[in-house]
Short mmCIF file of the C-alpha atoms (twelve columns), coordinates in Angstrom:
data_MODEL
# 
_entry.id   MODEL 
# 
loop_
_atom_site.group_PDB 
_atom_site.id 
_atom_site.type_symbol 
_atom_site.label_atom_id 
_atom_site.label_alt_id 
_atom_site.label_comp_id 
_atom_site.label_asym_id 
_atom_site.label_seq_id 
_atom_site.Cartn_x 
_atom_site.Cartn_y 
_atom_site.Cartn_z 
_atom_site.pdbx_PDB_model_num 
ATOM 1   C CA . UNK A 1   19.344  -0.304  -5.442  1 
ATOM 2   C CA . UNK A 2   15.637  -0.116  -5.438  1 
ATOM 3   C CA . UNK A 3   15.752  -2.498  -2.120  1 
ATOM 4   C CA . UNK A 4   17.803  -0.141  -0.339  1 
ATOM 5   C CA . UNK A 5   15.191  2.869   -1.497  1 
ATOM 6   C CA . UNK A 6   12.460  0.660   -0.135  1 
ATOM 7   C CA . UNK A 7   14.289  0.165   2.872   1 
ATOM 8   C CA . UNK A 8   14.607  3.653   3.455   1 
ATOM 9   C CA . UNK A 9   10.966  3.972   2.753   1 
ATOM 10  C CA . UNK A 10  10.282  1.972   5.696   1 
ATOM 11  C CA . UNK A 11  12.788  3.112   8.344   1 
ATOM 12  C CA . UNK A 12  11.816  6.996   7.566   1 
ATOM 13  C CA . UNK A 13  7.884   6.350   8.096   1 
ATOM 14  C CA . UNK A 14  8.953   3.788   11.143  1 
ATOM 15  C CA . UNK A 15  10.738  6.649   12.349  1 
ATOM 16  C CA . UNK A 16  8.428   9.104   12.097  1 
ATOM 17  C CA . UNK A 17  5.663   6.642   13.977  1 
ATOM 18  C CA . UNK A 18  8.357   6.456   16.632  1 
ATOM 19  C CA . UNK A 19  8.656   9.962   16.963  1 
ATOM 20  C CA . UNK A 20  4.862   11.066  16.783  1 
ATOM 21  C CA . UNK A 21  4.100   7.925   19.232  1 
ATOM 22  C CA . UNK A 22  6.860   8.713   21.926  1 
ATOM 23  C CA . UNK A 23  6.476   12.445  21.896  1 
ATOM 24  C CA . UNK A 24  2.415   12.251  22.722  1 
ATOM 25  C CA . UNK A 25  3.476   9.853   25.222  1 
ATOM 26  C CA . UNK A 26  5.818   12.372  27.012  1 
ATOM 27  C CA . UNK A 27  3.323   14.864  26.941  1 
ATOM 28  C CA . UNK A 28  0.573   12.154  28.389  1 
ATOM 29  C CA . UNK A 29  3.322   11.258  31.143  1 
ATOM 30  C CA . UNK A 30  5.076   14.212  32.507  1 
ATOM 31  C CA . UNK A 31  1.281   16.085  32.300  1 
ATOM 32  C CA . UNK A 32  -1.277  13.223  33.717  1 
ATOM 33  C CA . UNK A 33  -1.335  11.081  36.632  1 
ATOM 34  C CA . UNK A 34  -1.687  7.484   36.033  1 
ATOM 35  C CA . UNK A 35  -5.430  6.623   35.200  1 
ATOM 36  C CA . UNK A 36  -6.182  10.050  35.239  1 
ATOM 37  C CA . UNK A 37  -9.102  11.184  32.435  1 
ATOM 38  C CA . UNK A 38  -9.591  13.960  30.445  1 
ATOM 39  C CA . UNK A 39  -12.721 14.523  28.158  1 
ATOM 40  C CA . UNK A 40  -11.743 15.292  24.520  1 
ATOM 41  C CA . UNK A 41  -15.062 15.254  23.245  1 
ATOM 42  C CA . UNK A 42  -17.640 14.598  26.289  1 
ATOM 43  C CA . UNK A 43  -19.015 10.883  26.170  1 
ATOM 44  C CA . UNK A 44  -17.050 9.789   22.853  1 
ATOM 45  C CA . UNK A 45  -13.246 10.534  23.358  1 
ATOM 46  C CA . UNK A 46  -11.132 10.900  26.207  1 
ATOM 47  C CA . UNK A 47  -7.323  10.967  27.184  1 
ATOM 48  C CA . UNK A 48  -7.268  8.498   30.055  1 
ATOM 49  C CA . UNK A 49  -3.587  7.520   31.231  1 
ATOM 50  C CA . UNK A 50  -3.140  3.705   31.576  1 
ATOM 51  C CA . UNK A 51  0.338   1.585   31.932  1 
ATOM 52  C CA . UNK A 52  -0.719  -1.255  29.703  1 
ATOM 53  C CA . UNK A 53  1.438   -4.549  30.595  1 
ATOM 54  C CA . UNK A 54  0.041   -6.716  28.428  1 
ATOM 55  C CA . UNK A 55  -0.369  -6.826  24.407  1 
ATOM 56  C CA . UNK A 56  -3.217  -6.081  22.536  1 
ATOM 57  C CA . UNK A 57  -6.669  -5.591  24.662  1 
ATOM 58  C CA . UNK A 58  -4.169  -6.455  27.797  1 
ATOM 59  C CA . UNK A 59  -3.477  -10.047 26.431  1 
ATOM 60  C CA . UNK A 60  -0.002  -11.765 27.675  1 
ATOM 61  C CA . UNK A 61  -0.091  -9.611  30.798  1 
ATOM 62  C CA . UNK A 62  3.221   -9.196  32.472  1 
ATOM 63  C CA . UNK A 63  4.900   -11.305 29.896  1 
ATOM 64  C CA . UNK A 64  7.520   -8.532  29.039  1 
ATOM 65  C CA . UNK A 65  10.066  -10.574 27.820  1 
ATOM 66  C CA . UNK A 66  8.039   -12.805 25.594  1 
ATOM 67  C CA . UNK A 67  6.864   -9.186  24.053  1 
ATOM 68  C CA . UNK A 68  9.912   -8.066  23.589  1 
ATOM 69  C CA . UNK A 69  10.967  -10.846 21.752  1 
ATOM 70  C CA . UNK A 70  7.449   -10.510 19.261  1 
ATOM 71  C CA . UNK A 71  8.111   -7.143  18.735  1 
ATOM 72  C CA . UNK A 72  12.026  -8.213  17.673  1 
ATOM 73  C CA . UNK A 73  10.659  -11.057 15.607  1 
ATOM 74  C CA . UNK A 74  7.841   -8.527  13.905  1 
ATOM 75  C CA . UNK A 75  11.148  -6.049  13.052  1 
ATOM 76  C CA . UNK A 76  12.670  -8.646  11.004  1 
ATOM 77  C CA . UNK A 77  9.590   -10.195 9.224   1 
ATOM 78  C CA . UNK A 78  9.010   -6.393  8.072   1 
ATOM 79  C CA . UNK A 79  13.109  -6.245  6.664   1 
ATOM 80  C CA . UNK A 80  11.937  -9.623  5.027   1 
ATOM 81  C CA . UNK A 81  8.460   -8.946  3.822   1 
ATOM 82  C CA . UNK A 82  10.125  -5.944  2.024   1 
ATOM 83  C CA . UNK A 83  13.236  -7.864  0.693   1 
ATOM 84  C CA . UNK A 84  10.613  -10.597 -0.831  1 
ATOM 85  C CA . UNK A 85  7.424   -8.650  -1.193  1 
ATOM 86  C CA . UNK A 86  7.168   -4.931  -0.997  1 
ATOM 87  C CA . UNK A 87  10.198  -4.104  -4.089  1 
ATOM 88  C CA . UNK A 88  8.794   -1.220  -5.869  1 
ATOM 89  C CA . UNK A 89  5.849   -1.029  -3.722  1 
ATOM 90  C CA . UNK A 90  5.951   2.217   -2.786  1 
ATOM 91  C CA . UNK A 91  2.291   1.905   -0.443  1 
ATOM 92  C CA . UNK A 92  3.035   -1.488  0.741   1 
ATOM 93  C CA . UNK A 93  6.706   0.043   1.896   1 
ATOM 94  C CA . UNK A 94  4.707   2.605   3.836   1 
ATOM 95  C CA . UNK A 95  2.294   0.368   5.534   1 
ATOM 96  C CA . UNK A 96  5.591   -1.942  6.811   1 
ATOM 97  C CA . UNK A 97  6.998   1.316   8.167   1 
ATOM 98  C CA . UNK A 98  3.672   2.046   9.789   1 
ATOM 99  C CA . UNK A 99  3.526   -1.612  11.452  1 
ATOM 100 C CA . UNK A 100 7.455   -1.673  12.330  1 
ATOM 101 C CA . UNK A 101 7.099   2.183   13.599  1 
ATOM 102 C CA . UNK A 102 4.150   0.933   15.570  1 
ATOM 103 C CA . UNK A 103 6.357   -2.039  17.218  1 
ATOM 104 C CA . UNK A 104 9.392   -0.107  17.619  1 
ATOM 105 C CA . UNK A 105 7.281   2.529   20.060  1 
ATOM 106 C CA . UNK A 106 5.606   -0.184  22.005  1 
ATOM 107 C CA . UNK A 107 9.165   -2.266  21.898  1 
ATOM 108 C CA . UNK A 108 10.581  1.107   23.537  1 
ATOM 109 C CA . UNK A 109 7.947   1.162   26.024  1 
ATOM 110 C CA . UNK A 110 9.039   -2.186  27.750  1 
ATOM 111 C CA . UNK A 111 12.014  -1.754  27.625  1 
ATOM 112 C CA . UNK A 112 12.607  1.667   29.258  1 
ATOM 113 C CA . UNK A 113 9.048   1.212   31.385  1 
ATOM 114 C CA . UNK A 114 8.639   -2.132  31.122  1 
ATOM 115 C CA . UNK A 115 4.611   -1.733  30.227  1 
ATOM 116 C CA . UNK A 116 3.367   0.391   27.428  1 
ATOM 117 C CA . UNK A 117 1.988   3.793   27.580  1 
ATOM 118 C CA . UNK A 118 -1.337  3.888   26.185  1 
ATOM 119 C CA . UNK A 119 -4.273  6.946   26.130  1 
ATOM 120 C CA . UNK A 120 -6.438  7.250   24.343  1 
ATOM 121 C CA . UNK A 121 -9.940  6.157   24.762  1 
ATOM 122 C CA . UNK A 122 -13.353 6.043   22.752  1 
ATOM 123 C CA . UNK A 123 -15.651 6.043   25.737  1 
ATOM 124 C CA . UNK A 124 -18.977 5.890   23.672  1 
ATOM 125 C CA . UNK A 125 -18.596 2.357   23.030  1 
ATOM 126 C CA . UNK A 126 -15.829 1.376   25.566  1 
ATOM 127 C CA . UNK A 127 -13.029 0.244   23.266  1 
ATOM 128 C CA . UNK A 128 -9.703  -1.023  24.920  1 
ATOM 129 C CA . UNK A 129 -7.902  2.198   25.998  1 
ATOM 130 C CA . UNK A 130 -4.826  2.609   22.649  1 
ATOM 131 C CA . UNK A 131 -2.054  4.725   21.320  1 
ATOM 132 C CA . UNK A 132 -0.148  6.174   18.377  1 
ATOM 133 C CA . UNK A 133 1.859   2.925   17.973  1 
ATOM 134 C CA . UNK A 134 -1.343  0.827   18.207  1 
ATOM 135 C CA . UNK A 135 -3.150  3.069   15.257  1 
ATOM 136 C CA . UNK A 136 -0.762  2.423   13.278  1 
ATOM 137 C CA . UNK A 137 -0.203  -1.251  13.798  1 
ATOM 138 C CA . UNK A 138 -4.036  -1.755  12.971  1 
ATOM 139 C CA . UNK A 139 -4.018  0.276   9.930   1 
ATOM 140 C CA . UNK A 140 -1.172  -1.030  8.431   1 
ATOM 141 C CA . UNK A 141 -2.661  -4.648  8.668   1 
ATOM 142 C CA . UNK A 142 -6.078  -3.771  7.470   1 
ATOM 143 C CA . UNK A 143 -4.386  -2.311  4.645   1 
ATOM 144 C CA . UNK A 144 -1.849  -5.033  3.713   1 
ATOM 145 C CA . UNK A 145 -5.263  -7.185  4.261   1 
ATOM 146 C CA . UNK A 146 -7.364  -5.297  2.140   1 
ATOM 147 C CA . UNK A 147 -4.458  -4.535  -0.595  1 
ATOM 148 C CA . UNK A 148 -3.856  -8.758  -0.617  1 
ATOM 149 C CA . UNK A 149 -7.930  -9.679  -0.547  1 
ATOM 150 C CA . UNK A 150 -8.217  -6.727  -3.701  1 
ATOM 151 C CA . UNK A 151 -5.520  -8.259  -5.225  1 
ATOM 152 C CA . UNK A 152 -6.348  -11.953 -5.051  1 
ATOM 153 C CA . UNK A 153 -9.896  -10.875 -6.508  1 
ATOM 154 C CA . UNK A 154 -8.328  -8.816  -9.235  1 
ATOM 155 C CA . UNK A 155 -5.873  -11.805 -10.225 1 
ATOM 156 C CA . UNK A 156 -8.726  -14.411 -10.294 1 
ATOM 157 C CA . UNK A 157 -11.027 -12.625 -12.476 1 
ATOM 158 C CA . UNK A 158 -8.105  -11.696 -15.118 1 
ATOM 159 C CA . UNK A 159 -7.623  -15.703 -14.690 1 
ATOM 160 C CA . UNK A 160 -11.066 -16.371 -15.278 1 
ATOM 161 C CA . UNK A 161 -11.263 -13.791 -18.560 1 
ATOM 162 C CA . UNK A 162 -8.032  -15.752 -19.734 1 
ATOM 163 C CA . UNK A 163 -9.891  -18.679 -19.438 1 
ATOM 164 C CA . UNK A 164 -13.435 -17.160 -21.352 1 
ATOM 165 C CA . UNK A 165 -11.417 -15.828 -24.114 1 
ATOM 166 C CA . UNK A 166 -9.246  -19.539 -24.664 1 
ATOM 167 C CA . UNK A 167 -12.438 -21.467 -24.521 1 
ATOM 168 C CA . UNK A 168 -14.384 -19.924 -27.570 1 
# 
């Protein structure tokens, strides 16, 4: 039962990534003209408008179908990682419904649009223009990172007091 709670977990945050993602995106569509800017904060933050065709910092431009499958692949890893993994792991649950909400609103993008609808932009140091769906792709990663790289370091020093304590 606890895998089906997890489960749940991770659909209800994906969904709620899904929502927030493709809702901003209306508004960004149906009120903005493509490549269109507008200052949030002058010099540091912007809404600029931009049909992204590509993946990540525009990589595998135009290859729609080959992104589509990713983001299908990426779906069940997440039902996987959480099946073998995330049990009872009620922040690690979260971050896989971040990273599957995150694919799911980018997966919707090509598919209805057939690029990705992406807006926002930190002008002050010219980082690749992003969305919703991206944020939470990124911090969903650097958190399972961080969370495995924490726990690694925890588990080898309890290892290396086991080892202390046996050898006096």
């Amino acid at each position: 039962m606890r895998c089906v709670g997890g489960v749940i977990v991770i659909f209800l945050v994906a969904a709620l990534v899904v929502f927030f993602d493709q809702f901003v995106k209306w508004i960004v569509v149906t009120h903005m003209a493509v490549n269109q800017a507008i200052p949030v904060i002058p010099g540091i933050l912007e809404w600029l408008y931009i049909q992204n065709r590509g993946a990540a910092f525009s990589m595998l431009l135009n290859q729609r179908a080959l992104l589509i499958g990713i983001a299908l692949v990426v779906v069940a890893a997440i039902i996987y990682a959480n099946r073998t993994y995330a049990r009872g792991k009620r922040s690690l649950q979260i971050a896989l419904g971040c990273l599957m909400g995150g694919a799911t609103g980018n997966l919707l993008d090509r598919i209805l649009h057939g690029y990705v609808i992406d807006y926002i932009y930190v002008s002050v140091i010219h980082y690749p223009v992003f969305n919703i769906a991206d944020s939470a792709i990124v911090l969903s990663v650097f958190y399972m990172v961080w969370r495995a790289w924490f726990r690694k370091e925890s588990t080898s020093s309890v290892a290396e007091n086991a080892e202390e304590v046996h050898s006096d």
